[in-house]
N, CA, C and O atoms as a MOPAC input file, in Angstrom:
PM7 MOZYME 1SCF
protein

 N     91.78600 1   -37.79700 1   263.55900 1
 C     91.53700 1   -38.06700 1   262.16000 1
 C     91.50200 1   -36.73900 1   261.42200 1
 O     90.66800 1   -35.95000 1   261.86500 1
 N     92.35700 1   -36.25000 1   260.21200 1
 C     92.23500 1   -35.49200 1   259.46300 1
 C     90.82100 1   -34.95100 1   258.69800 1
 O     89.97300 1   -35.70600 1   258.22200 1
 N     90.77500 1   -33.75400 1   258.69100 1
 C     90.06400 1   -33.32400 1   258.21700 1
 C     89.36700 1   -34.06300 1   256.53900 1
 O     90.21200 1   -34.28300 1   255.67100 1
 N     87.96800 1   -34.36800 1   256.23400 1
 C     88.18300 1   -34.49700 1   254.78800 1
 C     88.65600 1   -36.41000 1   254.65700 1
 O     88.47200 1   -36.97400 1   253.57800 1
 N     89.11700 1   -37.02600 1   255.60500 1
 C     89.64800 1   -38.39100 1   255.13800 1
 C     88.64400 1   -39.49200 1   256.01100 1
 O     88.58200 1   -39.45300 1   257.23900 1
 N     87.89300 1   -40.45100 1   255.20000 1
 C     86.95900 1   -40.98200 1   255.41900 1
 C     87.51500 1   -42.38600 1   256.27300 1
 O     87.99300 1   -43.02800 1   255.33700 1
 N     87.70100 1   -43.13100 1   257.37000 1
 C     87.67900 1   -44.33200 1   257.60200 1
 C     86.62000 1   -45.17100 1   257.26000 1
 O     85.65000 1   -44.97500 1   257.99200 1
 N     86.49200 1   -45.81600 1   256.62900 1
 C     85.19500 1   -46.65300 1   255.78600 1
 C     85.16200 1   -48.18600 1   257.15300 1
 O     84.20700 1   -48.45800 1   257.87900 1
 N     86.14500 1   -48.71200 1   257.11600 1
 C     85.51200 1   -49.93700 1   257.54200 1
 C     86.28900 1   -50.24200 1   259.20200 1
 O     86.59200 1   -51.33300 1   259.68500 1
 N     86.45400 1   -48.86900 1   259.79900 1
 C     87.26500 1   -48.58900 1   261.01600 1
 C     86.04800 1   -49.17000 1   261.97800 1
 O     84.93500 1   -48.64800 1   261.90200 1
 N     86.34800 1   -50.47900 1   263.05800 1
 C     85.06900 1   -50.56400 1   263.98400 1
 C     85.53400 1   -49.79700 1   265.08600 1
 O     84.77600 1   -49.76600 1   266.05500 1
 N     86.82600 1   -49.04100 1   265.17900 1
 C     87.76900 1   -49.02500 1   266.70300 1
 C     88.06600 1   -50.07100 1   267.45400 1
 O     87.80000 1   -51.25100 1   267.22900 1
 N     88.66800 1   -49.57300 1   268.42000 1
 C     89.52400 1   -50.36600 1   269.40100 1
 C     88.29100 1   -52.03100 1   269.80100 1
 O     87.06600 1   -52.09100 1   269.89700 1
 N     89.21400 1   -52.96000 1   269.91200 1
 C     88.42200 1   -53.72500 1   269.71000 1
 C     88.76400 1   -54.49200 1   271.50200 1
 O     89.26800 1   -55.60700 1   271.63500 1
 N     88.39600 1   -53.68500 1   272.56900 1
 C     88.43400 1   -53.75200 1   273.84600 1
 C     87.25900 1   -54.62400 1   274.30900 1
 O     86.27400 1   -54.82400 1   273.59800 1
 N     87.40200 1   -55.07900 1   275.41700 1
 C     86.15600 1   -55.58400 1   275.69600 1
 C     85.94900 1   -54.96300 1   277.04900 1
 O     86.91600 1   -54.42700 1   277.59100 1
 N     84.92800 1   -54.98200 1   277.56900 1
 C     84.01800 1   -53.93100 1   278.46300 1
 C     84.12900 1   -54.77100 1   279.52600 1
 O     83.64100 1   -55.90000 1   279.48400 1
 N     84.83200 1   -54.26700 1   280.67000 1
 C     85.11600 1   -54.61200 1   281.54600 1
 C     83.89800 1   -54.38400 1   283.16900 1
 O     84.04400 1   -54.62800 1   284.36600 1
 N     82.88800 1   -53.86700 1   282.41900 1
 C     82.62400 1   -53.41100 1   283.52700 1
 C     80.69400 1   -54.14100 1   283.79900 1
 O     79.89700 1   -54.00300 1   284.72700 1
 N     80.63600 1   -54.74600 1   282.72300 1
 C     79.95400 1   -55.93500 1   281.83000 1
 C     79.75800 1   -57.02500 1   282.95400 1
 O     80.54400 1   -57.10900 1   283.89800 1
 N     78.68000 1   -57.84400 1   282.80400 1
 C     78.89700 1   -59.18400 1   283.42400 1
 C     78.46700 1   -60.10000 1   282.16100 1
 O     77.55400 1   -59.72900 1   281.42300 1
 N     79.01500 1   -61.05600 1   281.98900 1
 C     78.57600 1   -62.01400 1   280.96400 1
 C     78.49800 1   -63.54500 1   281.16900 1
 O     79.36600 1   -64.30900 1   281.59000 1
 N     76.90600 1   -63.86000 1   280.65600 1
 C     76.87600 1   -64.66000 1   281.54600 1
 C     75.66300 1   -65.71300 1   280.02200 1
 O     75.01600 1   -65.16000 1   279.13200 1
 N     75.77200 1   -67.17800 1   280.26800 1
 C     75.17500 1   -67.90400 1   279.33700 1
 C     73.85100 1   -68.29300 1   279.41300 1
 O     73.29000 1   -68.40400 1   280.50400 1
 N     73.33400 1   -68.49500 1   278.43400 1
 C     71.66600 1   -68.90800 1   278.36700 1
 C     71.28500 1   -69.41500 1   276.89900 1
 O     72.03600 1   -69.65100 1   275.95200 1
 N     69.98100 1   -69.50500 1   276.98700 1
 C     68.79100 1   -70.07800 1   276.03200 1
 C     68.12800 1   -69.11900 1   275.63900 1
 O     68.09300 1   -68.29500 1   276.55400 1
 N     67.49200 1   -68.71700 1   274.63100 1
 C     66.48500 1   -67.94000 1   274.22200 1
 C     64.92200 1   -68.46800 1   274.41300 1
 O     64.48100 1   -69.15700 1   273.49300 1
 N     64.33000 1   -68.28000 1   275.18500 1
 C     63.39100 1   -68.65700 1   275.72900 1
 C     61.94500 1   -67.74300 1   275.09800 1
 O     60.83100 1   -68.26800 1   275.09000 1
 N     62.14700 1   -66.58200 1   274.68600 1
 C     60.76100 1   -66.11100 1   273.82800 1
 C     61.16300 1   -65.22200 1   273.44300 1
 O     62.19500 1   -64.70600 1   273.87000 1
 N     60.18000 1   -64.59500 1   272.13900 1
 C     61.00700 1   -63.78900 1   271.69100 1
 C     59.72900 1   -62.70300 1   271.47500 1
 O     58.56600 1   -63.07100 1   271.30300 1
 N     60.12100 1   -61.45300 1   271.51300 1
 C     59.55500 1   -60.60900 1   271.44500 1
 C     59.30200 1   -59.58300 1   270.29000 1
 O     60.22700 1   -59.52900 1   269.47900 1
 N     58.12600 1   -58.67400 1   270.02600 1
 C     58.36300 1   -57.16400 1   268.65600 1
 C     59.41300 1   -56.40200 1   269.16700 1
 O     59.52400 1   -55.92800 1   270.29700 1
 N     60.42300 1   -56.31000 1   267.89800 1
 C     61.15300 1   -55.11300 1   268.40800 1
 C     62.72300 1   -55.04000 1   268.68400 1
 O     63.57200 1   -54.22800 1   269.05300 1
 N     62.56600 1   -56.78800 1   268.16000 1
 C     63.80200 1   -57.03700 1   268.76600 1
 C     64.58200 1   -57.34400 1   269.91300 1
 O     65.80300 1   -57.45600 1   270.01400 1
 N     63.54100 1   -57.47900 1   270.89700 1
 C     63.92700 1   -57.90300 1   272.05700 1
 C     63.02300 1   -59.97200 1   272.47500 1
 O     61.98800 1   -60.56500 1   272.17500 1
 N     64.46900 1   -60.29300 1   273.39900 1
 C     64.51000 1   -61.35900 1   273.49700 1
 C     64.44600 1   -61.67000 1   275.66600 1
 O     64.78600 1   -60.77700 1   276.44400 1
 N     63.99200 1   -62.95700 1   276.09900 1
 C     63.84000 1   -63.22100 1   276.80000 1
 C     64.75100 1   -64.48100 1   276.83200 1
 O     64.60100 1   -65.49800 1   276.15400 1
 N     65.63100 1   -64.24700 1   277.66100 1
 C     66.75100 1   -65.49300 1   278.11400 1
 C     66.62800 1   -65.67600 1   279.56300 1
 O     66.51100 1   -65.01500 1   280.59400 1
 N     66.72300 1   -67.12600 1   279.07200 1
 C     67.24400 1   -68.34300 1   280.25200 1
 C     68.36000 1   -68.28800 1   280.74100 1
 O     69.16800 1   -68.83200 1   279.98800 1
 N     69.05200 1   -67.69000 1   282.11600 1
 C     69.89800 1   -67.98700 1   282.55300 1
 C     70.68000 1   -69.32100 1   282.76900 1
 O     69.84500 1   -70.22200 1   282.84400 1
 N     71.41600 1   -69.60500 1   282.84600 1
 C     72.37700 1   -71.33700 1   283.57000 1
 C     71.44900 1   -71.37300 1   284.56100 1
 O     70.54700 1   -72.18000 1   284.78400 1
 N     71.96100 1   -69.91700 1   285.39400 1
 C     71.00200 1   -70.26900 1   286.90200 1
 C     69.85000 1   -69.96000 1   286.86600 1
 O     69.75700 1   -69.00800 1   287.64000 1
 N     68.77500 1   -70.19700 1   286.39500 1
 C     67.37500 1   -70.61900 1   286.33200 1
 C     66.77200 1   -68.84800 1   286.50800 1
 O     65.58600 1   -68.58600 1   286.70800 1
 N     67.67000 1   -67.98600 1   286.40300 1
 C     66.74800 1   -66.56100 1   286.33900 1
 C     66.34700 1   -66.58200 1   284.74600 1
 O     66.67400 1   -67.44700 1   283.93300 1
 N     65.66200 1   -65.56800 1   284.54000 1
 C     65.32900 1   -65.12800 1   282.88000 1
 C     65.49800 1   -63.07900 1   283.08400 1
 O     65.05100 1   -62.25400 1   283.88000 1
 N     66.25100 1   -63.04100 1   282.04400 1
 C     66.28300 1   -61.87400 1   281.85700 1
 C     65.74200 1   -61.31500 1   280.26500 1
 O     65.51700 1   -62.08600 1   279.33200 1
 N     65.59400 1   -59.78200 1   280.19600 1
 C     64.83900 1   -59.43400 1   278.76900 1
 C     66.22600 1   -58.61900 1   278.06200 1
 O     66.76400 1   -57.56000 1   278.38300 1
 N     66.55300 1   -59.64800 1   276.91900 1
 C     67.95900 1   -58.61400 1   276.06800 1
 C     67.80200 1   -58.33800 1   274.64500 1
 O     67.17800 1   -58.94800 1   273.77600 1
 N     68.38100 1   -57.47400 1   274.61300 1
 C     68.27100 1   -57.26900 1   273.18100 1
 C     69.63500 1   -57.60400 1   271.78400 1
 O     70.42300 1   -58.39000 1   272.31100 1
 N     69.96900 1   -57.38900 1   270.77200 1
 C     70.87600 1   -57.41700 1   270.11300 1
 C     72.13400 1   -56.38000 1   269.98400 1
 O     71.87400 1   -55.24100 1   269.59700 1
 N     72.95700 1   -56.59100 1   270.17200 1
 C     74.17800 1   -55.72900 1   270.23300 1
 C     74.12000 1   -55.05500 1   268.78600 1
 O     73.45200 1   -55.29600 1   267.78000 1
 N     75.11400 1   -54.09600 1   269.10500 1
 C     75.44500 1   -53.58900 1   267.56600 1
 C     75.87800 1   -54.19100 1   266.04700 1
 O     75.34900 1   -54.13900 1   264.93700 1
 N     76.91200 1   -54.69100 1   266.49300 1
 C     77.51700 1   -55.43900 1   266.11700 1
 C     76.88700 1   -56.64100 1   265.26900 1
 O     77.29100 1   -57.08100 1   264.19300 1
 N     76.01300 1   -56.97300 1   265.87900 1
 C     75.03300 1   -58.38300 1   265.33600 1
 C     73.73900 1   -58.27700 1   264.64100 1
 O     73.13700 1   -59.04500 1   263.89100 1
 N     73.46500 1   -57.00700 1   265.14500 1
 C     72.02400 1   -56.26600 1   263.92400 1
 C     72.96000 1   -55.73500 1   262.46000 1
 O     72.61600 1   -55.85200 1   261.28400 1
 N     74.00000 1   -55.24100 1   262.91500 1
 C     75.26300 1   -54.58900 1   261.61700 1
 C     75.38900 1   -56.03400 1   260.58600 1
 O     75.14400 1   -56.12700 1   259.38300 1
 N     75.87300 1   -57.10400 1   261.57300 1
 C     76.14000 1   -57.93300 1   260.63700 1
 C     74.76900 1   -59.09700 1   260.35100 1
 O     75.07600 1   -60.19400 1   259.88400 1
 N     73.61800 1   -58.86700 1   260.58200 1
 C     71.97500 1   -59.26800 1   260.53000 1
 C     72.59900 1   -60.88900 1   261.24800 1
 O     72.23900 1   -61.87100 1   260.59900 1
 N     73.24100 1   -61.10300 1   262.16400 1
 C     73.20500 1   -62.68000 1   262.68100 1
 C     71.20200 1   -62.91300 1   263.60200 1
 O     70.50400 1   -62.39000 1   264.47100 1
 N     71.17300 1   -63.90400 1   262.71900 1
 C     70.05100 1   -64.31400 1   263.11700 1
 C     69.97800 1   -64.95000 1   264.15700 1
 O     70.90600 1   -65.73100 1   264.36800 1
 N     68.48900 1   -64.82600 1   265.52900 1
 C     69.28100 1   -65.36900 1   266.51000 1
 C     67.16100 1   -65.67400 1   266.71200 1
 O     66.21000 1   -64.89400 1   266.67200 1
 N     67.30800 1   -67.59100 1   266.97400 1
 C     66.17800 1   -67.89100 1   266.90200 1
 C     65.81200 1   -68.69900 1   268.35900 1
 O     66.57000 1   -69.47700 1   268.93900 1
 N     64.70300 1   -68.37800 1   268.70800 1
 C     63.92300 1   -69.53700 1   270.24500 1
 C     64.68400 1   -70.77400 1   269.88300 1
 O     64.58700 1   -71.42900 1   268.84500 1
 N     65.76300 1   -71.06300 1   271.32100 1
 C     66.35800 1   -71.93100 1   271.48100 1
 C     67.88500 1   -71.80100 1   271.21800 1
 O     68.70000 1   -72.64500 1   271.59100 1
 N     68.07400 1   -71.10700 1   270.80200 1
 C     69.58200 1   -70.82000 1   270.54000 1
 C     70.62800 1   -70.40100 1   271.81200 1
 O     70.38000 1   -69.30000 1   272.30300 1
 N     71.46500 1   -70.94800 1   272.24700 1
 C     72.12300 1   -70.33700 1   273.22500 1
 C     73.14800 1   -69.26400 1   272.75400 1
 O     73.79200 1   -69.36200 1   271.70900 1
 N     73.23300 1   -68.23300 1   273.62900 1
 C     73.25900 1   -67.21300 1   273.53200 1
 C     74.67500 1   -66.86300 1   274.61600 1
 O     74.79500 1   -67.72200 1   275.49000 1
 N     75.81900 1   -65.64300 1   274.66900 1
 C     76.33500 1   -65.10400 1   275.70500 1
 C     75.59500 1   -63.65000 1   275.68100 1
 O     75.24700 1   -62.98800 1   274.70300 1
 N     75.41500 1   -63.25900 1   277.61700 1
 C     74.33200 1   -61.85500 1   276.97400 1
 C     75.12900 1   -60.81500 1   278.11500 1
 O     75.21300 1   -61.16700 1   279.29100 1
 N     75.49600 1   -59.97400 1   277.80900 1
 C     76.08900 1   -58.83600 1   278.59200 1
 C     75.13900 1   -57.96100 1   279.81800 1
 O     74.25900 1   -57.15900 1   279.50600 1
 N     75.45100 1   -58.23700 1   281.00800 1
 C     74.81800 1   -57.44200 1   281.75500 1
 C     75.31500 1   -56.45100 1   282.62000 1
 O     76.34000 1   -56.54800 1   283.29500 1
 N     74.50200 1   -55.43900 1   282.56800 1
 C     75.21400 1   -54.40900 1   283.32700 1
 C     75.09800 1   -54.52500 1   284.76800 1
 O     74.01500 1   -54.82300 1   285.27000 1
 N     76.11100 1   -54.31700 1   285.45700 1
 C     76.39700 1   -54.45500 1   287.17700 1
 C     74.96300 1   -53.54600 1   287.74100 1
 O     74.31600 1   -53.85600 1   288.74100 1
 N     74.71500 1   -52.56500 1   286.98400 1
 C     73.33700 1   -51.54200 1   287.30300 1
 C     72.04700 1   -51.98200 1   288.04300 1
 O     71.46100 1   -51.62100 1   289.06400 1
 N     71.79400 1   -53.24500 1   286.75100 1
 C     69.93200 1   -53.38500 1   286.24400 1
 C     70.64000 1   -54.56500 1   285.85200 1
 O     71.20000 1   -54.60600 1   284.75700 1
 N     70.66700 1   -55.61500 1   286.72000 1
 C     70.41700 1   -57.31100 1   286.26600 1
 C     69.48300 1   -57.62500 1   285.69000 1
 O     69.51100 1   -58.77600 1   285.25500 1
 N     68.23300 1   -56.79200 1   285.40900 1
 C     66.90500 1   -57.48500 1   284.66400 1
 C     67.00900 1   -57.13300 1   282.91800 1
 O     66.14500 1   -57.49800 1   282.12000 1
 N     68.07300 1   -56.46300 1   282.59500 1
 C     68.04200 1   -56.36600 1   281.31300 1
 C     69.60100 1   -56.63300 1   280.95800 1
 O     70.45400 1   -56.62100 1   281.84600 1
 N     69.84700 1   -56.82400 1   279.88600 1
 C     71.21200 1   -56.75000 1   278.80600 1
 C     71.47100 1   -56.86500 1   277.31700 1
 O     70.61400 1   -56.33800 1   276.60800 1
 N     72.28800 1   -57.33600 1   276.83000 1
 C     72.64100 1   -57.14100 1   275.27900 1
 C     73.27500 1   -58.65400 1   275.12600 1
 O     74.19500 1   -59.22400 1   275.71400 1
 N     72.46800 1   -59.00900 1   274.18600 1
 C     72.98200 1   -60.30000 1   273.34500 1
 C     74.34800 1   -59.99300 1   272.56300 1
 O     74.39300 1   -59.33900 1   271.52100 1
 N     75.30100 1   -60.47900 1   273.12000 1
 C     76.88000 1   -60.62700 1   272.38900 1
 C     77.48100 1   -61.56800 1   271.26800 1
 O     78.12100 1   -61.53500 1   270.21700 1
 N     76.87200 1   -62.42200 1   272.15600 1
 C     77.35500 1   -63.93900 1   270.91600 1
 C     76.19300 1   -65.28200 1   270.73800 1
 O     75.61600 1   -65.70700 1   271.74000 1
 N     76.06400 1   -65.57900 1   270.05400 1
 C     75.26100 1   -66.59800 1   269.66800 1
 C     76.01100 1   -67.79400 1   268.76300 1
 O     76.40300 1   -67.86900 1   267.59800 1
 N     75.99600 1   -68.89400 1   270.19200 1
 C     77.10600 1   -69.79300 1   269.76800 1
 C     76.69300 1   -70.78300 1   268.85600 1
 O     75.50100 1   -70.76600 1   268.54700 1
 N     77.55100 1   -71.79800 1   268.26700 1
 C     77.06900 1   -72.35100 1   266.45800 1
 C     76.03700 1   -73.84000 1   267.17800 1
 O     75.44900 1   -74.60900 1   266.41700 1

């Protein structure tokens, strides 16, 4: 990008993260701070929070809502809320 020239509404490459596990649930409690407690399909619960993307665009995301939540191959006990389906 040139010196001096502003991209205003550039999000970048719009890839998806391959290295991610994503996986469906319930919002089961909700926490200060922005962090949320989901219900796995398979009966685990993990603690996630809101992606970028979804605090940027303020999607509201309330106890009971199902949710897709990104987890890292790392630390299965935490991840990032992606989508929150209608």
């Amino acid at each position: 990008m040139a010196r001096g020239i502003r991209r205003k509404n550039y999000d970048g490459p719009r890839e998806k993260r391959e290295d991610h596990v994503q996986v469906e649930g319930t919002i089961s409690q909700v926490y200060a701070g922005g962090q949320f407690e989901v219900e796995l399909d398979g009966g685990n619960s993990v603690r996630a929070q809101l992606c970028g993307r979804m605090r940027k665009f303020r999607i509201r995301v309330l106890l009971g809502d199902r949710v897709t939540v990104a987890l890292s191959p790392y630390d299965l006990t935490h991840g990032m809320i992606v989508f929150r389906a209608k």
